[in-house]
C-alpha positions in Angstrom: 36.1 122.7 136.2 35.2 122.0 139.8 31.8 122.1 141.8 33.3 123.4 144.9 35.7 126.4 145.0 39.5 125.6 145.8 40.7 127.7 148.8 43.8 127.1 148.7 46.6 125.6 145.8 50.0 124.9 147.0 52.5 123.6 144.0 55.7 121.5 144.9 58.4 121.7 142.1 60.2 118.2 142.8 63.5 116.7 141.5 63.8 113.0 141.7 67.1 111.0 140.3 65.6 108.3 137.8 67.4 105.1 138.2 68.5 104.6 134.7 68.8 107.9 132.2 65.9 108.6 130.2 67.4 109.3 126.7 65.6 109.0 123.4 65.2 111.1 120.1 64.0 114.6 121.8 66.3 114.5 124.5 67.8 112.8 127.8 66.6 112.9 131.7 68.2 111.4 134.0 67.7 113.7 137.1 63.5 114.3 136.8 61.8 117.6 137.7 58.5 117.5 138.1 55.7 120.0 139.6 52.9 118.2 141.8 49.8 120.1 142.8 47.4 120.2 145.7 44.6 121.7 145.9 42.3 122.5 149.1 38.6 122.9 148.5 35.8 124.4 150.5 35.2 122.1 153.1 39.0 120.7 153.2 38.8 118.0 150.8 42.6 117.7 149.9 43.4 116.9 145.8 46.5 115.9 143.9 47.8 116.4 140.0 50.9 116.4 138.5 52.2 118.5 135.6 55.6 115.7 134.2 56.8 118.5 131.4 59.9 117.7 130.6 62.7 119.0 131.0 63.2 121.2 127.7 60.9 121.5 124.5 61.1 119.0 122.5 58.6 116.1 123.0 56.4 119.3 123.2 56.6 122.9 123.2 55.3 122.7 127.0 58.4 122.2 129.1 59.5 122.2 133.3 60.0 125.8 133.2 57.4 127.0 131.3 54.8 125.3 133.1 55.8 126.0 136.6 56.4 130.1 135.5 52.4 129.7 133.8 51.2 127.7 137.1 52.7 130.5 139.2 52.0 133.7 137.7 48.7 133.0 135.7 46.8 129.7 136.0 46.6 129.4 139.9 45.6 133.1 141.1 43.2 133.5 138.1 41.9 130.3 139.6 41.3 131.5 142.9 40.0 134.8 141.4 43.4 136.7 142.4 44.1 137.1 138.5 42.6 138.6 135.3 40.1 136.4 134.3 40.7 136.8 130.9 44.4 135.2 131.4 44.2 132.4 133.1 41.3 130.2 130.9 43.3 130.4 128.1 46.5 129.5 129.7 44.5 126.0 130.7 44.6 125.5 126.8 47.5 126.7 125.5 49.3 124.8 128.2 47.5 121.1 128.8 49.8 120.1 131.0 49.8 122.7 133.6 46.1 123.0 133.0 45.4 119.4 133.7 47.6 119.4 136.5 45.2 121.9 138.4 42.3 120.1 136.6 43.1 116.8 137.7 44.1 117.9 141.6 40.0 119.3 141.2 38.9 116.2 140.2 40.4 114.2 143.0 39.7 116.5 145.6 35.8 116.4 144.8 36.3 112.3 144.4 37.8 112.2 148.1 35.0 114.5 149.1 32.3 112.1 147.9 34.3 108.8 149.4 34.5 108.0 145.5 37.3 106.3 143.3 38.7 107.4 139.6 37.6 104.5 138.6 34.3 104.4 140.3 34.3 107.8 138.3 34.6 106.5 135.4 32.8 103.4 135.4 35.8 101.5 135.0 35.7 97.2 136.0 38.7 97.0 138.1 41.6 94.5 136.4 45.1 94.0 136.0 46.8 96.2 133.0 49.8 94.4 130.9 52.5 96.8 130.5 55.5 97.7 127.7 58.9 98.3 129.0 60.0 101.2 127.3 64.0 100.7 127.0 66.0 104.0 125.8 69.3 104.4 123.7 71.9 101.8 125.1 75.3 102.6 125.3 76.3 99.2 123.0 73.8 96.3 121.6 74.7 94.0 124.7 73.7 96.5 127.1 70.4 96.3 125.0 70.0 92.8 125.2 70.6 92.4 128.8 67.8 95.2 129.1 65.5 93.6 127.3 66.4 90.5 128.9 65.9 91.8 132.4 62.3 93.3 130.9 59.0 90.5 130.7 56.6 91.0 128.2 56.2 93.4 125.2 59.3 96.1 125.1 59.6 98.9 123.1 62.6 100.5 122.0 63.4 104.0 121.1 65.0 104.7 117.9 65.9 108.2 115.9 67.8 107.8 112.7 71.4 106.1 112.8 70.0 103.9 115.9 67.2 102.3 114.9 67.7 99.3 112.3 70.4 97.6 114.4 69.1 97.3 117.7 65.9 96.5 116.2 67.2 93.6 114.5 69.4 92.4 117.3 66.5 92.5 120.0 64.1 90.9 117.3 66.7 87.9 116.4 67.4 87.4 120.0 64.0 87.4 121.3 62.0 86.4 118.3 58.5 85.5 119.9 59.4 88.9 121.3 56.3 91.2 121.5 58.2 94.6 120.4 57.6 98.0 118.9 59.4 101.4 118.5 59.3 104.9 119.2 61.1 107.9 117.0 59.4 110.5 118.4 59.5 112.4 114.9 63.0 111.8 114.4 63.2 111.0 110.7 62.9 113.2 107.7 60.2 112.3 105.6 62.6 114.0 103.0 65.4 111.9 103.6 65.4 108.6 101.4 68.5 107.0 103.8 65.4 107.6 106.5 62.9 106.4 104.2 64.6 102.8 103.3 65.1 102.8 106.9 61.1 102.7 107.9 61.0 100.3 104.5 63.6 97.7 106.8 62.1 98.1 110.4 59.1 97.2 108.6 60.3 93.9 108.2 60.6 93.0 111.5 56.8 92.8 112.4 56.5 95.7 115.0 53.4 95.6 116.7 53.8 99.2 115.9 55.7 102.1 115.2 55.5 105.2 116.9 55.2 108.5 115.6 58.4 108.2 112.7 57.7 111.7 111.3 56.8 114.8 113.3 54.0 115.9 110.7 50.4 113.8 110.7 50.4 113.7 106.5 54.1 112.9 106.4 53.1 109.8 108.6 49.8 109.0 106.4 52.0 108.7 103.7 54.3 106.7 104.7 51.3 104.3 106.7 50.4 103.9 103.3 53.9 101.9 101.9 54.0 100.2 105.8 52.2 97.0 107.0 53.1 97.8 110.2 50.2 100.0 112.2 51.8 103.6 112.7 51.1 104.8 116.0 51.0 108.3 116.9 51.7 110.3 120.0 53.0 113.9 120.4 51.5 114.9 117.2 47.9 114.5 118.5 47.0 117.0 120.9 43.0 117.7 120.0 40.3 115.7 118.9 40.5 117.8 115.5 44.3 116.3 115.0 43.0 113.4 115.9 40.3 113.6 113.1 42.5 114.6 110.4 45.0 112.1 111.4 42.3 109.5 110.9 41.0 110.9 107.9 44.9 111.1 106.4 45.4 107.6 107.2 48.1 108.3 109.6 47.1 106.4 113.0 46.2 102.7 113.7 47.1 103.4 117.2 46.9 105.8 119.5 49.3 106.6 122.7 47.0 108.5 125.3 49.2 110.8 127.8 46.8 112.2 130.0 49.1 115.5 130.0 50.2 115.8 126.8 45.7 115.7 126.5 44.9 118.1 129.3 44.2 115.5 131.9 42.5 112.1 133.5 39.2 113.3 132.1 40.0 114.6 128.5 42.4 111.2 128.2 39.1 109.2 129.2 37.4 110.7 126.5 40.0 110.0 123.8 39.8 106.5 124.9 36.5 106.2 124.0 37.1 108.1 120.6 39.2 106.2 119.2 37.2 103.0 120.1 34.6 104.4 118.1 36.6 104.5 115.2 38.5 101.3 115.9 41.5 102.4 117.0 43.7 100.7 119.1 44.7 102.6 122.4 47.5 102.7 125.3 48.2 104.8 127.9 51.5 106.1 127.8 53.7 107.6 130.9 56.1 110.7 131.4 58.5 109.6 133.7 55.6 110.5 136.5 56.2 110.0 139.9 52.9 108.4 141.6 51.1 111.4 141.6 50.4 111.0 137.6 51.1 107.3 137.6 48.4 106.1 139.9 46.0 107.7 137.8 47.3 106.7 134.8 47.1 103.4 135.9 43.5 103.7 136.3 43.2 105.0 132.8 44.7 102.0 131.7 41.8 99.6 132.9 39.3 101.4 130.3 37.9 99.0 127.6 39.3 100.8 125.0 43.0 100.5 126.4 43.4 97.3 123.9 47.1 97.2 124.1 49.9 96.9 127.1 50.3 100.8 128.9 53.8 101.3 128.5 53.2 103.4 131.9 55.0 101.1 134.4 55.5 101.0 137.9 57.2 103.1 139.8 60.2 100.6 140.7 61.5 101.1 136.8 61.8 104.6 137.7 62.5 105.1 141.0 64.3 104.1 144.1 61.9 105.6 146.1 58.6 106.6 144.6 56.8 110.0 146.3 53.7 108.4 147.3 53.1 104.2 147.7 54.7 102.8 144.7 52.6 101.5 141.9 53.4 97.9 141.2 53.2 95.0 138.9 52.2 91.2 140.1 54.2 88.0 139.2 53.5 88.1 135.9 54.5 91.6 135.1 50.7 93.5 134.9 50.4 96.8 136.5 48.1 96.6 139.5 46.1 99.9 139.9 45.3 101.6 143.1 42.4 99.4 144.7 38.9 100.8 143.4 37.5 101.3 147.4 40.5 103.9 147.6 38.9 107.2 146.9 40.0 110.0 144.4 43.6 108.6 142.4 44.5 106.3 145.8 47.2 108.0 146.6 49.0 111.0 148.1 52.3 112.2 149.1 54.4 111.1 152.0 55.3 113.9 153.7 58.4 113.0 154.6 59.2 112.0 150.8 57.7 115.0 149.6 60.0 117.3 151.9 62.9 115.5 151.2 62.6 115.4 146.8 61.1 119.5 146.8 63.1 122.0 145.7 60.4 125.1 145.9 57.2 125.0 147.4 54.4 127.9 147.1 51.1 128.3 148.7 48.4 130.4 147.0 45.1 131.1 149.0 41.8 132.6 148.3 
């Protein structure tokens, strides 16, 4: 995982108010928890990761709690050799967040140590990344519309069965030259035909795609198959054999890349390139990160194969106050990624930030 051994790993459980609550299909966040590690190697380059599992299961098995009980007691001291070894590696699987949280932390730790960038890392040309607002579940249609309205560019709305055709319409009648998708996060019931002629209607309204309608990948090549609109798929795709048999079932025309959800910056990377392979379209998505995760999702999004707008963001969406320098958008609404002379992700904590949004703090050593 890392060429130089990490002394020490210190893991800051954080809880940061979003400015507007987060509510879709699998659930609703409104006050964020988040666990941000750094990790000290040999030598005292200084690293940072962050593991965004949310708040319950749901969007994934992984969740907050989980993750900061599997960083705690088994993935950090079987990483600085105070564990069974046996425990720990497979914990880095079964767990893809937390494991790429400690992964990722690595990674930047050995960048800063070599005066390198992520995206020197990687390869990657430096430019501007257009982004998707991501607008949840409105309290009424108008509050919709205002969002949208307040929102440039593409927007994508989430949707779960009973609130989907409606605000769907409304946005795409009142902003018809519009870019605009949606996101059920496996809400509807590939047994339901109510939930079925549903799909059939949205797919009137010339999405540039929809995301992940059924929880199961052959429920969704199915119904990709009575669709013209591209099915995008997210949560269900966790390894590149999901991936495959998503691809081979027809199921996915696009594909949202969430570092976590994959394991981290490097596994995302190589997803990226998979699907361009194959000719399928990528974005990189966000968890409610705070800058930790963002900045380097940011970075991800300048890859090649990134051919549609991240729906990441910057940090102002989000926050009030982000915990590091806030990622930001220019004048025309692209997200501007950490500059490429920065080394590691480009950012890290302010302390005083960091004090002021933790909630637990732990240091393991060597």
């Amino acid at each position: 995982m890392t060429t130089a051994a990490p002394v020490q790993v210190d893991l800051h459980r954080v809880r940061m108010p979003l400015r507007h609550p987060h509510r879709a299909a699998h659930g609703s966040e409104d006050l964020r928890s988040s666990i941000l590690v750094r990790v000290e190697l040999t030598g005292g380059s200084i690293g940072w990761g962050e593991c965004p599992a949310l708040a319950a299961p749901g969007y994934t098995a992984e969740h907050h709690e989980g993750a900061w009980a599997q960083l705690r007691d088994d993935i950090v001291p079987w990483l600085l050799g105070v564990g069974p070894k046996a425990v720990g590696a497979p914990s880095m699987v079964t767990h893809p967040m937390a494991g790429g949280s400690i992964r990722d932390a690595c990674l930047d730790a050995e960048l800063r140590q070599q005066g390198r960038s992520l995206a020197t890392h990687f390869a990657i040309r430096r430019r501007l990344v257009p982004t998707t607002t991501v607008i949840s579940f409105a309290d009424s249609i108008d509050a919709l519309l205002a969002a949208v309205d307040d929102s440039p560019g593409a927007v994508k709305l989430k949707i779960e069965p009973g609130r989907a055709l409606e605000p769907l319409r409304a946005v795409r009648d009142t902003f018809p030259g519009r870019p605009l998708a949606a996101d059920a996060n496996g809400s509807f019931d590939p047994g339901s035909s109510d939930d079925l002629a549903t799909l059939a209607a949205i797919d009137a309204l010339e999405l540039t795609y929809l995301e992940q309608p059924h929880a199961d990948i052959d429920a969704n090549g199915q119904l990709a198959k009575a669709l013209h609109t591209p099915i995008c798929l997210d949560e269900s795709i966790t390894t590149v054999p999901a991936a495959e048999a998503a691809l081979a079932a027809g199921a996915m025309a696009v594909l949202n890349v969430k570092a976590a959800r994959l394991g981290g910056v490097r596994h995302a990377m190589l997803f990226v390139r998979w699907a361009a392979e194959r000719g399928v379209d990528t974005f990189i998505g966000g968890m409610l990160e705070t800058g930790v995760g963002r900045a380097s999702g940011a970075t991800l999004a300048m890859l090649p194969g990134c051919t549609l707008p991240s729906d990441l963001g910057p940090s102002s969406r989000y926050w009030d106050q982000d915990v590091t320098a806030p990622i930001t958008v220019d004048g025309d609404g692209q997200l501007v990624p950490p500059p490429s002379h920065a080394a590691g992700i480009g950012v890290v904590p302010d302390p005083d930030r960091l004090a002021a949004v933790t909630v637990e703090h732990l240091t393991f050593t060597r």
